[in-house]
C-alpha positions in Angstrom: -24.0 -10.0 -140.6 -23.4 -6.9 -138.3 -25.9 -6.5 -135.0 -26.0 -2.5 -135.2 -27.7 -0.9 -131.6 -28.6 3.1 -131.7 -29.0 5.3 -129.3 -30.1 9.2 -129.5 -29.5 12.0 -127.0 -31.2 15.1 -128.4 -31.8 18.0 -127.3 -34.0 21.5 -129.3 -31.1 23.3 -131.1 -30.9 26.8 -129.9 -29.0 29.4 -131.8 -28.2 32.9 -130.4 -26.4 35.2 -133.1 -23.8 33.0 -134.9 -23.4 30.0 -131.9 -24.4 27.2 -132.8 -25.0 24.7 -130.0 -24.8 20.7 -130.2 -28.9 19.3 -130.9 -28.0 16.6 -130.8 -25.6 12.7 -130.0 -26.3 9.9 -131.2 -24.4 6.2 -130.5 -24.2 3.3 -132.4 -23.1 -0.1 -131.9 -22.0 -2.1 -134.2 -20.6 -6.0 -133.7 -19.8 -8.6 -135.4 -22.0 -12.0 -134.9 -19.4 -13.7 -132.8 -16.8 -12.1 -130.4 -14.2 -13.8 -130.0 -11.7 -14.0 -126.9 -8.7 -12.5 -128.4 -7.1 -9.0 -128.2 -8.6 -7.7 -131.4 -10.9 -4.6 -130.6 -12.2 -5.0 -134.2 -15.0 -7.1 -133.1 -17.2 -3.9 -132.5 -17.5 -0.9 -132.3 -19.2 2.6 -131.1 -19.6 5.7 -133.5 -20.4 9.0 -132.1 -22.6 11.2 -134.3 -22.9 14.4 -133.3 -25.3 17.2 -134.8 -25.1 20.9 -134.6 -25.9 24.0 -137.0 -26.9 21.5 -140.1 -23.6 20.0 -139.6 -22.6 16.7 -138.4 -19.0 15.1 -136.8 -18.8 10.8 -136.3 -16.1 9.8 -133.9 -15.6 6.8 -132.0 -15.2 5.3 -128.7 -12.6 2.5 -128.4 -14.3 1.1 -125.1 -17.1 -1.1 -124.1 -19.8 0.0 -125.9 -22.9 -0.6 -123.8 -20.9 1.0 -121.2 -20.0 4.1 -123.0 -23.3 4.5 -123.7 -24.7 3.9 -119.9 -22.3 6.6 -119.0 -23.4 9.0 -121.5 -27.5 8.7 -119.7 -26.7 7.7 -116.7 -28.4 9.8 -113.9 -26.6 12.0 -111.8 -25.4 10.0 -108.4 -23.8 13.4 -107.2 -22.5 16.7 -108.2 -19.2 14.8 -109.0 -20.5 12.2 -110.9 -23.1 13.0 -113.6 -23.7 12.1 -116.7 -21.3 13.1 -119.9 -24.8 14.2 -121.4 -24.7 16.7 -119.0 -21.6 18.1 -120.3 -22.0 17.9 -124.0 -25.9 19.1 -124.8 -26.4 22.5 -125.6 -22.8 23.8 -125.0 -21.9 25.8 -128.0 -19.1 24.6 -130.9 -17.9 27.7 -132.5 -14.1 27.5 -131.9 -11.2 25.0 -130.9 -11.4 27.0 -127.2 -14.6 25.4 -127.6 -14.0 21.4 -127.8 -11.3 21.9 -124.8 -13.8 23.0 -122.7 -16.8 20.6 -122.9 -13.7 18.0 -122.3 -12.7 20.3 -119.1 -16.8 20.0 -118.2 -16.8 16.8 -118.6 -13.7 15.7 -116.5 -15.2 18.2 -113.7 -19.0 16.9 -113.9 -18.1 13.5 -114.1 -15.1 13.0 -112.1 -16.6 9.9 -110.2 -17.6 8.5 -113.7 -14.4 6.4 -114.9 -16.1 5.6 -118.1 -16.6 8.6 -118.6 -12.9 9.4 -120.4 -13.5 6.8 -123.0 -17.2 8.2 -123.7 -15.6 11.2 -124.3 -13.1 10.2 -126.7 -15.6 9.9 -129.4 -17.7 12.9 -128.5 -14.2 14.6 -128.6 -13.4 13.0 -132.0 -16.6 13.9 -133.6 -16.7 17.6 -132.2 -12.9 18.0 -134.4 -14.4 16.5 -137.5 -18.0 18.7 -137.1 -15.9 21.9 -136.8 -13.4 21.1 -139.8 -16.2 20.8 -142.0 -17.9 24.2 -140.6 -14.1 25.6 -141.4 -13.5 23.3 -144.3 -10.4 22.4 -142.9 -8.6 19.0 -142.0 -8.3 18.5 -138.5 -4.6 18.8 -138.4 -4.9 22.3 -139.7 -6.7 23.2 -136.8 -4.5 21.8 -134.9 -2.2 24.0 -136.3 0.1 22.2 -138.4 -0.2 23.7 -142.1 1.1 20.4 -143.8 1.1 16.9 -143.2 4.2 15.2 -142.7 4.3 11.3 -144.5 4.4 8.6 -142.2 5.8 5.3 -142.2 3.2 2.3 -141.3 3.6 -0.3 -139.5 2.0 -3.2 -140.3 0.4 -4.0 -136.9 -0.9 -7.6 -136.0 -1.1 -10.6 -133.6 1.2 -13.4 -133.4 0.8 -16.3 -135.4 -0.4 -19.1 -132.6 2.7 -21.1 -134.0 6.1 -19.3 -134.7 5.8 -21.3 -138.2 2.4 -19.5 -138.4 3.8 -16.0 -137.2 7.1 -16.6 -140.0 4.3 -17.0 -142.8 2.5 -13.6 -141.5 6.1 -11.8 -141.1 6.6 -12.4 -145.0 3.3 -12.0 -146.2 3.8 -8.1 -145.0 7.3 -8.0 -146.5 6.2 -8.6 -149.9 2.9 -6.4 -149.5 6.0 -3.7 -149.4 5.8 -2.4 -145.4 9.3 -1.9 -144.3 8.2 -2.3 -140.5 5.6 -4.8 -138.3 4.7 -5.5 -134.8 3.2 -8.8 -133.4 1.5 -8.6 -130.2 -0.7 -10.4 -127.8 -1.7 -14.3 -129.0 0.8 -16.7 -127.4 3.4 -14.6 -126.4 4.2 -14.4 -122.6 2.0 -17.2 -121.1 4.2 -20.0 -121.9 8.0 -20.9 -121.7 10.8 -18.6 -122.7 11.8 -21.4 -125.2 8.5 -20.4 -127.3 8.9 -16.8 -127.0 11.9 -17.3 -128.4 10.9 -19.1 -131.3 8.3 -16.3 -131.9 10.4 -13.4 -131.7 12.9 -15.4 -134.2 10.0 -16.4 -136.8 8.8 -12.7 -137.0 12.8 -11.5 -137.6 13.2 -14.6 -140.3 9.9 -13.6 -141.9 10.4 -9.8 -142.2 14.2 -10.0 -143.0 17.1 -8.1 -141.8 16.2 -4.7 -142.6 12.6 -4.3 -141.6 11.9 -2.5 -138.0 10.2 -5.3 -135.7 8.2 -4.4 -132.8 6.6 -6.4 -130.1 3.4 -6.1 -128.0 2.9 -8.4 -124.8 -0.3 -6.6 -124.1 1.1 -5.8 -120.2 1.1 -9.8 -119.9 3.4 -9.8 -116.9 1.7 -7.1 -114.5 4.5 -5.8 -113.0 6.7 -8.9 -113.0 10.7 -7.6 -113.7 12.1 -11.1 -113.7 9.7 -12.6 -116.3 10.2 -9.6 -118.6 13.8 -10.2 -118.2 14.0 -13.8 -119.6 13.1 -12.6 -123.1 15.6 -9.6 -123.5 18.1 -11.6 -124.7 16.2 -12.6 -127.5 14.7 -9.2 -128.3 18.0 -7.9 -128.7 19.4 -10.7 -131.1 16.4 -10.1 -133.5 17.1 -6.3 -132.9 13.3 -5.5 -132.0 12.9 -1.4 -131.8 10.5 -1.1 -129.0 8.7 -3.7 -126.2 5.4 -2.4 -125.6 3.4 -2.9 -122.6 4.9 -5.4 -120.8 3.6 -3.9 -117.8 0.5 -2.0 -116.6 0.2 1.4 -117.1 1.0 2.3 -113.5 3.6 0.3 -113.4 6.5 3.1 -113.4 9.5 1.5 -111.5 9.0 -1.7 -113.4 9.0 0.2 -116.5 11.9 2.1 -115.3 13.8 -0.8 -114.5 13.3 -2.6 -117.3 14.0 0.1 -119.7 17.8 0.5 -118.2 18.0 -3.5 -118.3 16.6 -3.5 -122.1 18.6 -1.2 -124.5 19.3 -0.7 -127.2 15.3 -2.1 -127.3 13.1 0.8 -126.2 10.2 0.6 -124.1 6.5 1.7 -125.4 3.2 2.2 -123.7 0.6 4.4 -123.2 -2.6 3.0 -124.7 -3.9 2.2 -121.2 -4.1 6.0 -120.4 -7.2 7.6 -120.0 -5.9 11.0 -119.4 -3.1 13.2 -120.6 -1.4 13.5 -117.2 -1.1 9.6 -117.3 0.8 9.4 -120.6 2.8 12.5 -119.1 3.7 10.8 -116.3 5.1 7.6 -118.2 7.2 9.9 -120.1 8.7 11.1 -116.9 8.8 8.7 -114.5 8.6 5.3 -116.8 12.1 5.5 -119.2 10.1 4.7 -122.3 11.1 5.5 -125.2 7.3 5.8 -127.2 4.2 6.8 -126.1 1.8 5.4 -128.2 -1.4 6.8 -127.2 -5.3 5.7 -128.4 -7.7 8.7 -129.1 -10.3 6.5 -128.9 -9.0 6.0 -124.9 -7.2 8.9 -123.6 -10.4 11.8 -124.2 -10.2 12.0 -127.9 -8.0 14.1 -130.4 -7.3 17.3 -127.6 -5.2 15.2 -125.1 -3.8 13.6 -127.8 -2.4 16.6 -129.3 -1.1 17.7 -125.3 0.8 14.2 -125.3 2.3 14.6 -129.0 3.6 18.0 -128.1 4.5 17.2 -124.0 6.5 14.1 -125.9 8.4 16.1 -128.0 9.9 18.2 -125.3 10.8 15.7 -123.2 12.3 14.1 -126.6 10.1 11.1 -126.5 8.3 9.5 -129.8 5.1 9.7 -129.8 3.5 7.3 -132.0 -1.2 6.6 -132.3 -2.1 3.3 -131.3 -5.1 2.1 -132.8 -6.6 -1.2 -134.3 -10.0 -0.6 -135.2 -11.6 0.9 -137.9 -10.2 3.6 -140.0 -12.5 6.2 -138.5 -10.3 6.0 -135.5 -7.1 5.5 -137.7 -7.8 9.0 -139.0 -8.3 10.3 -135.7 -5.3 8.9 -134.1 -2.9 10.2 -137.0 -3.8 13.7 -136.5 -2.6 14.9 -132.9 1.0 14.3 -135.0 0.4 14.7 -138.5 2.7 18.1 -138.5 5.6 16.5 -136.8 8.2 15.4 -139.0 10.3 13.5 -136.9 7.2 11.2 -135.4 7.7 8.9 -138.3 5.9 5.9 -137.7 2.5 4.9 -137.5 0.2 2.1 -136.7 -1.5 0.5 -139.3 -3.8 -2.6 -138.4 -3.3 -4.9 -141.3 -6.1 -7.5 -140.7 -9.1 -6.1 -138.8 -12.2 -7.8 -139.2 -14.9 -7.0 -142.0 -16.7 -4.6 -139.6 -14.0 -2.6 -139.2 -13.0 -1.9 -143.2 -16.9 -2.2 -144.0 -18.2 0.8 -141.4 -16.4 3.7 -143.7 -16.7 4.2 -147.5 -13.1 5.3 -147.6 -9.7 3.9 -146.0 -6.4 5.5 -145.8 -3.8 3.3 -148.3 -0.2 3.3 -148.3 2.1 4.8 -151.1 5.4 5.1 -151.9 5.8 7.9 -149.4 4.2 6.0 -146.9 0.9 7.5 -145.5 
């Protein structure tokens, strides 16, 4: 059973010539009967509905829902710090110049509200998939890439709380046919270096020599250098590609650090970021080697997009991060659908049910990938 909570924002639809102005925005939350304290963000969720012209967008926020929402009708403390409502209502979605600035109006109007980034994500989400259907075009398109380039999934899950449990979970995905897989979070990093080891080693035994192997300490360590240290040796031995988040976002000279201490592994992050001047400034400042950024966090599809192409120039990787539902797996695929050489992609291979159940459709792997 799945505890669903709505919320409606609505305004008269007004409609001068051809604009057509948003009526309407509606939340809903949806969680599982028991939340359990692990890093899965599957547990719940928030959809973003929004309605305009006889047409309708759904995104979604990949943040606390209640708190999302509370931002959303919250009532203005100060000029600075209003509610996203505020922002959104009325303004008129004709064009892509459009979406960029209600997220502009929003990051003004609400610069003292920091939820107010995540709310957005969804509203930001929803406003590309309302104005592809007006254009009957697939959100990449608008973006401006005229074909979508295959991408190779990761299969993207925790650790096993046992390395014998993490081995059995390395070879299931090897013989469901993904050529690459991350394990993050569980366990790893809040015991003894011994242990870490025998995780990193179970994952490389399960997926075999030839499958990319990631890693995700879920920025366990803070800023702590010395800590992070201790498992490099290992991490190069099972030849992981990247170590993501081992730090906090803001955490540059640690990452920086690290990252010369750590090759050939590469460093990833971004997630955390909220903003697109945040991922930006990892890619200068932090030596990573992938950005992998949420559009469910970081204001939705728009900054997205400014990150995928900011990344490419500074000759970063820019990968989505997402483990939800595949609402947001669409979303977070299309800031770099057109770019060939941004190959891989996460792929959350055991969300739970509310996550597969809330969309009719999923995105499925082929021979080409996805």
């Amino acid at each position: 059973m799945v505890s669903i909570y709505w919320c409606r924002v609505a305004v008269a639809m007004l409609i001068g010539g051809l604009t057509v102005q948003i009526e309407a925005v509606d939340f809903f939350y949806l969680s599982m009967p028991e939340v359990l304290d692990i890093g899965d963000g599957s547990q719940d969720l928030l959809l973003v509905r929004i309605s305009a012209g006889g047409y309708i967008g759904w995104g979604e926020c990949e943040a606390s829902p209640l708190v999302s929402i509370a931002s959303f009708v919250t009532p203005m403390s100060h000029s600075a710090c209003k509610p996203v409502r505020d922002s959104v209502l009325g303004q008129s979605i004709d064009t892509i110049e459009d979406i960029r600035r209600i997220g502009d109006l929003v990051r003004v109007n609400s610069l003292d509200l920091l939820q107010s980034d995540h709310t957005l994500s969804g509203i930001d989400m929803a406003l590309w998939d309302l104005l592809g259907k007006v254009r009957e075009e697939p959100v990449y398109a608008l973006l401006g890439s005229p074909i979508a380039h295959p991408k190779r999934p990761y299969a993207s899950q925790l650790f096993g709380d046992t390395a014998a449990e993490t081995f059995r979970l390395a070879r299931q995905v090897r013989q469901d046919g993904y050529t690459a897989a991350k394990f993050g979070w569980g366990p790893f990093g809040l015991g003894e270096v011994a242990d870490d080891v025998e995780q990193v080693t179970a994952a490389r035994e399960g997926l075999g020599p030839d499958a990319a192997l990631m890693v995700d300490v879920g920025t366990v360590w803070a800023d702590d250098i010395a800590r992070a240290g201790e498992r490099l040796d290992v991490l190069k031995q099972c030849d992981v590609t990247w170590l993501e988040e081992p730090f906090v976002t803001g955490a540059f000279d640690a990452y920086r650090t690290l990252a010369e201490r750590a090759r050939p592994v590469a460093l990833a992050a971004g997630e955390g970021c909220h903003n697109a001047w945040q991922a930006r400034h990892l890619i200068d400042y932090a030596g990573i080697g992938f950005v992998q950024v949420d559009a469910g966090r970081i204001g939705g599809i728009t900054p997205a997009l400014d990150v995928a192409r900011y990344a490419r120039e500074r000759g970063v990787t820019y990968v989505n991060h997402t483990f939800t539902s595949h609402l947001a797996l669409s979303a977070s695929l299309q800031p770099f659908a057109g770019m060939a050489n941004d190959e891989i992609c996460e792929y959350p291979v055991s969300p739970k049910s509310l996550a597969l159940d809330v969309t009719r459709e999923h995105l499925d792997r082929d021979r080409n990938g996805m």
